[in-house]
C-alpha positions as CSV (number, residue, x, y, z in Angstrom):
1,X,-1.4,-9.3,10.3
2,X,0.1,-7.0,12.6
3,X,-2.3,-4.2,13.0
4,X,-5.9,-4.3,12.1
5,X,-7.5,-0.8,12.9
6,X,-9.6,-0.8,10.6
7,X,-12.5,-0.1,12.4
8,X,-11.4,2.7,13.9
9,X,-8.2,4.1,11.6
10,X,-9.5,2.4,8.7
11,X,-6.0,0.5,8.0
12,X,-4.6,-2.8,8.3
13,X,-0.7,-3.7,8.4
14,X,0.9,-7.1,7.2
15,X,4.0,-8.0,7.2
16,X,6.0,-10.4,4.5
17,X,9.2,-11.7,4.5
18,X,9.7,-10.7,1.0
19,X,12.2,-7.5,0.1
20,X,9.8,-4.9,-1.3
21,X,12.6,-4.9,-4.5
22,X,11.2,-2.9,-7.6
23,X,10.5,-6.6,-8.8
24,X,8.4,-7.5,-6.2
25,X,6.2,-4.3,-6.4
26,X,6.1,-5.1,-9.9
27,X,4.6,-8.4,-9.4
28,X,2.0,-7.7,-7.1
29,X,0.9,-5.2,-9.5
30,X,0.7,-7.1,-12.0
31,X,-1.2,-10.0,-9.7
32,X,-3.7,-7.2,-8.4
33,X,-4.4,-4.9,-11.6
34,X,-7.3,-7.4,-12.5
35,X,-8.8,-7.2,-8.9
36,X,-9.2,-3.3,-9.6
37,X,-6.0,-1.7,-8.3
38,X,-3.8,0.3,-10.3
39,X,0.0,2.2,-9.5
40,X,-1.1,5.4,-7.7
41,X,1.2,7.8,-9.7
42,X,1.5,10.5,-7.1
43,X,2.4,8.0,-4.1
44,X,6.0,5.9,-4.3
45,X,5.3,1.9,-4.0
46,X,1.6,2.6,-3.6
47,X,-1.7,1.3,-5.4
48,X,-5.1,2.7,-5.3
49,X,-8.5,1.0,-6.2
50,X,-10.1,2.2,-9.1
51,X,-13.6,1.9,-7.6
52,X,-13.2,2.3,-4.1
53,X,-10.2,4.5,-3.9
54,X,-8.8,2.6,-0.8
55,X,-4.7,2.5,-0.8
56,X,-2.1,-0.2,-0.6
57,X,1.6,1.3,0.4
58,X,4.3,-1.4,0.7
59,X,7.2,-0.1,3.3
60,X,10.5,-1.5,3.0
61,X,12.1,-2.9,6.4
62,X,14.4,-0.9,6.3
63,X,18.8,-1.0,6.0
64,X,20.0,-4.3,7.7
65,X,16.5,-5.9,7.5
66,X,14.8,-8.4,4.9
67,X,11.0,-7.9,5.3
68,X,8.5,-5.2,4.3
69,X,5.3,-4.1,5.8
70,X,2.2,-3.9,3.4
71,X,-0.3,-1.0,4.8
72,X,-4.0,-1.5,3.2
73,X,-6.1,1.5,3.7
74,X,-9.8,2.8,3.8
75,X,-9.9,6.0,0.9
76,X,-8.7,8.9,1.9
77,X,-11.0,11.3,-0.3
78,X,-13.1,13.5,1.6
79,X,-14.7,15.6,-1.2
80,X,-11.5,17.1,-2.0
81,X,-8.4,15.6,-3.8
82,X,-5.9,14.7,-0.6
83,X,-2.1,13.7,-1.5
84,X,-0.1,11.2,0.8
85,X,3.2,12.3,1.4
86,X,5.3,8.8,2.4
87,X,8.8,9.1,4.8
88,X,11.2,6.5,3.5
């Protein structure tokens, strides 16, 4: 873990020396769809809880790197439907 604000951000970071490849996004889906989480359609590499609405995003290292970062995150819902825009 290298970040856990989730006390006060409500968000946690990891990092893994995996490549977040298409193939590895695809396998931790697969791993987590039975723990609730689903593909968040609206959000690149993202997955959202079906229950508690919290958010995973993985984030590539980055050109020359090998690594990804793998954000976990309190829901984002406040009444009102709220879209994450993601920089890559």
């Amino acid at each position: 873990m290298t970040e856990d604000a989730w006390r006060g951000r409500g968000r946690r970071t990891y990092i893994h020396d995996d490549d977040a490849t298409r193939s590895y996004f695809v396998g931790l889906t697969r791993r987590l769809r039975s723990a609730g989480w689903e593909v968040d359609r609206n959000n690149i590499r993202s997955l959202r809880h079906r229950i508690t609405n919290e958010i995973i995003e993985l984030e590539p290292g980055g050109a020359g790197t090998t690594g990804h970062f793998l954000h976990h995150m309190k829901s984002l819902n406040t009444g009102r439907v709220t879209k994450i825009r993601m920089k890559w």
